[in-house]
MILODREN-747714 format. One line per 4 residues: their letters; for each residue x, y, z of C-alpha. Coordinates in steps of 0.2 Angstrom, whole numbers. Example, Ala and Ser with C-alpha at 12.3 -4.5 7.8 and 13.67 -1.06 7.14 Angstrom:
! residues 2
as> 62/-22/39 ~ 68/-5/36;
This chain:
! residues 374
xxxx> 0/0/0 ~ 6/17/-3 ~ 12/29/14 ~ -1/39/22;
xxxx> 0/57/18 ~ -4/67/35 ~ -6/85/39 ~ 8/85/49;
xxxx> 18/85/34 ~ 11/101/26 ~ 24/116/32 ~ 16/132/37;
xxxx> 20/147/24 ~ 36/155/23 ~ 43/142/36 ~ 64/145/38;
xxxx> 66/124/38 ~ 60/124/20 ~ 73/125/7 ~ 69/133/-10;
xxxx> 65/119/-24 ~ 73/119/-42 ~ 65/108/-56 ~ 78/106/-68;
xxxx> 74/107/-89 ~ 75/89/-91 ~ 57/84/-94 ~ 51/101/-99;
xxxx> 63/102/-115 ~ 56/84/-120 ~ 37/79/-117 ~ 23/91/-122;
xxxx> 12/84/-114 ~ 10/65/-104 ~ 11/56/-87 ~ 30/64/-82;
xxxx> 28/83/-87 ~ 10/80/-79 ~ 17/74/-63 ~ 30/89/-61;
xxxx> 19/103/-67 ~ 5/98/-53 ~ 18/94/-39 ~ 25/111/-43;
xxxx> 8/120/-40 ~ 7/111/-23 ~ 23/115/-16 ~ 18/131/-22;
xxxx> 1/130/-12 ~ 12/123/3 ~ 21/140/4 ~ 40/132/-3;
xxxx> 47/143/-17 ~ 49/133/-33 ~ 57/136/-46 ~ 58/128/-65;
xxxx> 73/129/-74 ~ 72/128/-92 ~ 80/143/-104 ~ 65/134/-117;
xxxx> 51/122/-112 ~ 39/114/-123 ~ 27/107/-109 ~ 9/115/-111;
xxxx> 6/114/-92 ~ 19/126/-87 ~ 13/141/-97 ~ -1/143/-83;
xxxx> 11/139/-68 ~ 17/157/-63 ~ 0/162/-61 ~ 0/147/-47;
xxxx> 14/155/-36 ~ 29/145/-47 ~ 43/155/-52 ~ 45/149/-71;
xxxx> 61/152/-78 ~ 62/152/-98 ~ 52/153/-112 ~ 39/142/-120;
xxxx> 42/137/-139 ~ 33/125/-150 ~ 38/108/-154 ~ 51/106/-170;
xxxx> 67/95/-175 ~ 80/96/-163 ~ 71/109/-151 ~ 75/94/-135;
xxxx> 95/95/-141 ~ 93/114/-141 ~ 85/115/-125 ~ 98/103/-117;
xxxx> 112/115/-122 ~ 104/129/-117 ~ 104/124/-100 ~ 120/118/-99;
xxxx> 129/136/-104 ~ 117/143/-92 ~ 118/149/-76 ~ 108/146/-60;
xxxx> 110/150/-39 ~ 109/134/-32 ~ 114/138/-14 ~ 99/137/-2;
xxxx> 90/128/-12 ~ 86/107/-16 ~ 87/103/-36 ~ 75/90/-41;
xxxx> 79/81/-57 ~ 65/81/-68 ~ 73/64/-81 ~ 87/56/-83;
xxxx> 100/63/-90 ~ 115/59/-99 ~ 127/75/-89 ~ 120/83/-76;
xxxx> 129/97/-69 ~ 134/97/-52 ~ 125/108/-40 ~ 133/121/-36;
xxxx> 136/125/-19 ~ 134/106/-14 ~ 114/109/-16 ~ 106/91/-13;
xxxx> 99/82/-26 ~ 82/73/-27 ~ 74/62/-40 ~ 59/52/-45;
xxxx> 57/37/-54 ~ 42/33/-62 ~ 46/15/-67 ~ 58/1/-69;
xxxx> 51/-4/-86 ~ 69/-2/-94 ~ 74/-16/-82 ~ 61/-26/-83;
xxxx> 55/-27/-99 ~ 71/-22/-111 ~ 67/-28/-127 ~ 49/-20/-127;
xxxx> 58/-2/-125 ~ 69/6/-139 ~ 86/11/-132 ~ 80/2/-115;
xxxx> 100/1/-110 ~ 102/19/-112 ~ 90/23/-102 ~ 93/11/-89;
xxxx> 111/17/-89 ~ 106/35/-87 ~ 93/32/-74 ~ 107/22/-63;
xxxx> 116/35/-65 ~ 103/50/-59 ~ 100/38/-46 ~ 119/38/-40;
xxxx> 121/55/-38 ~ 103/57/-30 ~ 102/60/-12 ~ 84/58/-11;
xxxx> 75/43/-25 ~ 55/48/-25 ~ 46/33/-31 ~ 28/36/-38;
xxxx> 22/18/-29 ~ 26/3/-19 ~ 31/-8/-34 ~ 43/5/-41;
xxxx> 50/6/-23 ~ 52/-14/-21 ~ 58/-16/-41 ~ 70/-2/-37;
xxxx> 77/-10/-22 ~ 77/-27/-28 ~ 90/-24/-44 ~ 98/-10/-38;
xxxx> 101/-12/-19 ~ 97/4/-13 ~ 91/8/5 ~ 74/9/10;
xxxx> 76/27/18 ~ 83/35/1 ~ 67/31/-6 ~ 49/40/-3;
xxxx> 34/33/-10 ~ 24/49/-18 ~ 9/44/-29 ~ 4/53/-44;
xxxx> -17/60/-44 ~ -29/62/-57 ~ -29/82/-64 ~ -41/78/-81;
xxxx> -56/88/-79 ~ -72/78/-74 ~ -87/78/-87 ~ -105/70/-82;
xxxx> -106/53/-88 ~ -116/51/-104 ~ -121/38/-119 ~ -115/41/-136;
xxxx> -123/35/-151 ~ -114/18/-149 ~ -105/14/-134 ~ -88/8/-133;
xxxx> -74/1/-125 ~ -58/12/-122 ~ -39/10/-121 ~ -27/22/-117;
xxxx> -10/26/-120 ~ 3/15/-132 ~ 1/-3/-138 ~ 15/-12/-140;
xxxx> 27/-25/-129 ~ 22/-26/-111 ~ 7/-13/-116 ~ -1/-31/-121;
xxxx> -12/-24/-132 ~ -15/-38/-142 ~ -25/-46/-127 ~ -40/-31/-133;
xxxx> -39/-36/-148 ~ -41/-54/-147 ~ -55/-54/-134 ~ -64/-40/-145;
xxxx> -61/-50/-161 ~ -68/-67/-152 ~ -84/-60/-146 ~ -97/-57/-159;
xxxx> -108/-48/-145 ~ -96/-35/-142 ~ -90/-32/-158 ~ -108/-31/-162;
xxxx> -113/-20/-148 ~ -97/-9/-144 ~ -85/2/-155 ~ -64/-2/-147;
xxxx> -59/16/-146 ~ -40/19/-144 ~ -34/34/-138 ~ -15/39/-138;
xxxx> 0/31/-143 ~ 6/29/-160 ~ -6/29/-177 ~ -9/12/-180;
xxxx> 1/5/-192 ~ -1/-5/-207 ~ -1/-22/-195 ~ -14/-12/-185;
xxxx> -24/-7/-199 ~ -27/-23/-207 ~ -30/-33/-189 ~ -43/-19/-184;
xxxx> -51/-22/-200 ~ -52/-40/-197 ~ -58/-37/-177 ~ -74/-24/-180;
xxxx> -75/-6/-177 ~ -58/-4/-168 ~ -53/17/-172 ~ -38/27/-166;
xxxx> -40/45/-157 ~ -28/57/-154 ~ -29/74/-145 ~ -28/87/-131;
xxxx> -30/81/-111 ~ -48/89/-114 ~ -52/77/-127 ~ -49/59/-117;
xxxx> -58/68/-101 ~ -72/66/-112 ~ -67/48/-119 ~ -68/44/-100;
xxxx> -85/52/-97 ~ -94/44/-112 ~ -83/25/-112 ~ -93/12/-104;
xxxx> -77/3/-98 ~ -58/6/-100 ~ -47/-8/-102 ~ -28/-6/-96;
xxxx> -19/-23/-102 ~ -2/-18/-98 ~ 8/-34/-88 ~ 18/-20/-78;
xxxx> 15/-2/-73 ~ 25/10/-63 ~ 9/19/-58 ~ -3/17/-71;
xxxx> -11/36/-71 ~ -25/31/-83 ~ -36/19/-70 ~ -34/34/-59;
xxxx> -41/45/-70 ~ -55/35/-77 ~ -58/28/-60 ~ -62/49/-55;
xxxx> -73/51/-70 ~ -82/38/-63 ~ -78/25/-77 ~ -78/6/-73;
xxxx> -61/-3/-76 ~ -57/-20/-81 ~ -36/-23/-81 ~ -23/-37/-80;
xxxx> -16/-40/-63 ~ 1/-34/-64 ~ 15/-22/-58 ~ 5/-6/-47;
xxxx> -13/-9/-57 ~ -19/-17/-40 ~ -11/-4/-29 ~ -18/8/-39;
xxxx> -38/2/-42 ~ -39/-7/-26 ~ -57/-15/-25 ~ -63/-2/-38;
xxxx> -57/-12/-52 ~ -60/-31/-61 ~ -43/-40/-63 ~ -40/-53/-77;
xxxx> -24/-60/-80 ~ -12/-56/-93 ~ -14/-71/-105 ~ -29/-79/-110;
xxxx> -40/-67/-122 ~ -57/-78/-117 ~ -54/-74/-98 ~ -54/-56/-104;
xxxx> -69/-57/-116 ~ -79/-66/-104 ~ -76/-53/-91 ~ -82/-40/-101;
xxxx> -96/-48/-108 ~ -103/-51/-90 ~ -99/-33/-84 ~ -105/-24/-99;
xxxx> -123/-31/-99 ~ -123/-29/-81 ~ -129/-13/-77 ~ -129/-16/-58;
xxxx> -112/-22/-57 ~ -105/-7/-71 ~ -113/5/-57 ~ -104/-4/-44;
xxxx> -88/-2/-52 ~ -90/19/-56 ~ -96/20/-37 ~ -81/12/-32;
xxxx> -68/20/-44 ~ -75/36/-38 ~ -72/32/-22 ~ -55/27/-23;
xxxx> -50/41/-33 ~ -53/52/-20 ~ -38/44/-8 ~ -26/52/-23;
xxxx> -25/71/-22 ~ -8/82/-30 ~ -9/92/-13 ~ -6/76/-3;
xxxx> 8/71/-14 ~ 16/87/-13 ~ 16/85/8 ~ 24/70/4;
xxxx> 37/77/-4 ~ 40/92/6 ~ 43/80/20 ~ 56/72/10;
xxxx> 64/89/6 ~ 64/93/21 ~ 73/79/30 ~ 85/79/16;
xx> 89/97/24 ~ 88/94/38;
């Protein structure tokens, strides 16, 4: 289970035992939008509520969340540009000709990076990592040993690791031998907007996120193919992730009507409010943000039992394992005509969801800051 967040661990404003907080440009200059840049640009705004001074970092950003962070009590330093070739290279050597006070403050690494410089004036150094897919699933990542390399090495010269839940905690201890008091279990919250639930013209079953490897999406696939009800009563909508490609194309041709979205955060928050189930098929997740957030728009969840998925849904979700495609079909044919057990399920998502909030996260982590200064 993940650590219980108190209100001891909120510090009164402008307390002398908090340090200053720098987020550094390494996530900013890379991700437009997705689970990371979402993490830091909401735990940014709580320690901003929490009354530390934070910082970001970045000469350039491409991240859409920041733009509205200095309205929130963050000190954004840089400028935001569009996304084009070569603009993370740029923003990488930007940073590393430009200058910053580091004294008085903790810098918190946003990614994993190749050189980091050293902070000067000996300012501690936190971390978070997110997963330990690299590790554990190298063939299903491109360039997995680089990053695995590059996350060691953040890791070595953190003096705090932040881990987004208890199985990135154990996985991180497990192959790398780290001590249990470096690391500090902070989970991530849902931040989508929430939209009443509603029916569209046909309903449908809902992925998110990308497909291939350990994303197992092939399980969907299969169960949806095999079952003539569903594919005669339920559009498979995927949202994010790569187009499909031609593979993908001809086998969602062959399944029914399988269809690929893409678009803006505001776009799956009303995915989520419409879908009558979304089904996470991933065999390992560091957190796994999108039961979260479908679980707080009140939509029922079926997914495989693996990695965090359980520690995140709890008794709000309907577990399968991460194999058989007719256990799969079978549990959504018995939920979806169910409309007692659907209503269950969105009661107890809800529910759940409301145990994850950014604000307690970022009491978390302001406790960690602060005994790392202390």
């Amino acid at each position: 289970m993940f650590v219980e967040g108190s209100g001891g661990c909120t510090p009164s404003k402008g307390s002398p035992l908090i340090p200053r907080v720098i987020f550094d440009h390494g996530i900013f200059v890379t991700q437009r939008f997705g689970g990371v840049s979402r993490y830091f640009s909401e735990l940014a705004r709580g320690i901003a509520r929490a009354g530390v001074a934070v910082e970001i970092h970045s000469p350039i950003y491409v991240t859409d969340a920041v733009r509205g962070l200095a309205g929130d009590g963050v000190a954004v330093k840089g400028r935001h540009v569009p996304v084009f070739p070569g603009v993370t290279w740029l923003g990488h050597g930007l940073a590393k000709f430009g200058t910053r006070r580091e004294k008085g403050a903790v810098v918190h690494e946003t990614w994993y990076l190749e050189r980091h410089r050293r902070a000067l004036g000996g300012a501690p150094r936190a971390l978070t990592v997110h997963d330990m897919i690299c590790e554990r699933f190298p063939r299903d990542v491109r360039g997995a040993d680089v990053q695995a390399r590059r996350k060691r090495q953040a890791v070595e010269r953190a003096d705090l690791i932040f881990c987004v839940s208890e199985t990135t905690r154990a996985d991180a201890a497990d192959l790398w031998s780290i001590a249990a008091d470096r690391m500090i279990v902070t989970p991530l919250a849902a931040s989508l907007p929430v939209y009443p639930r509603s029916r569209p013209s046909k309903p449908f079953i809902l992925y998110v996120g990308h497909r291939a490897g350990y994303k197992n999406f092939e399980l969907l696939l299969q169960a949806y193919q095999r079952s003539a009800r569903l594919r005669s009563d339920f559009a498979l909508v995927c949202f994010g992730g790569p187009r499909f490609d031609d593979g993908e194309k001809q086998a969602a041709l062959r399944a029914g009507d399988v269809q690929h979205v893409a678009g803006s955060d505001a776009v799956l928050a009303n995915l989520y409010a419409r879908a009558d189930v979304l089904v996470c098929t991933s065999l390992y997740e560091g957190f796994g943000l999108p039961l979260l957030e479908a679980m707080a728009a009140g939509c029922p969840v079926v997914a495989v039992r693996g990695g965090s998925t359980p520690e995140v849904g709890g008794p709000a979700a309907r577990y399968v394992g991460g194999a058989d495609s007719a256990e799969l079909a079978y549990a959504l044919e018995t939920l979806l005509y169910d409309e007692s057990a659907l209503m269950d399920l969105s009661e107890r998502g809800r529910a759940r969801s409301r145990s994850f909030s950014w604000d307690r996260t970022a009491a978390l982590t302001v406790h960690g800051y602060m005994e790392l200064w202390s």
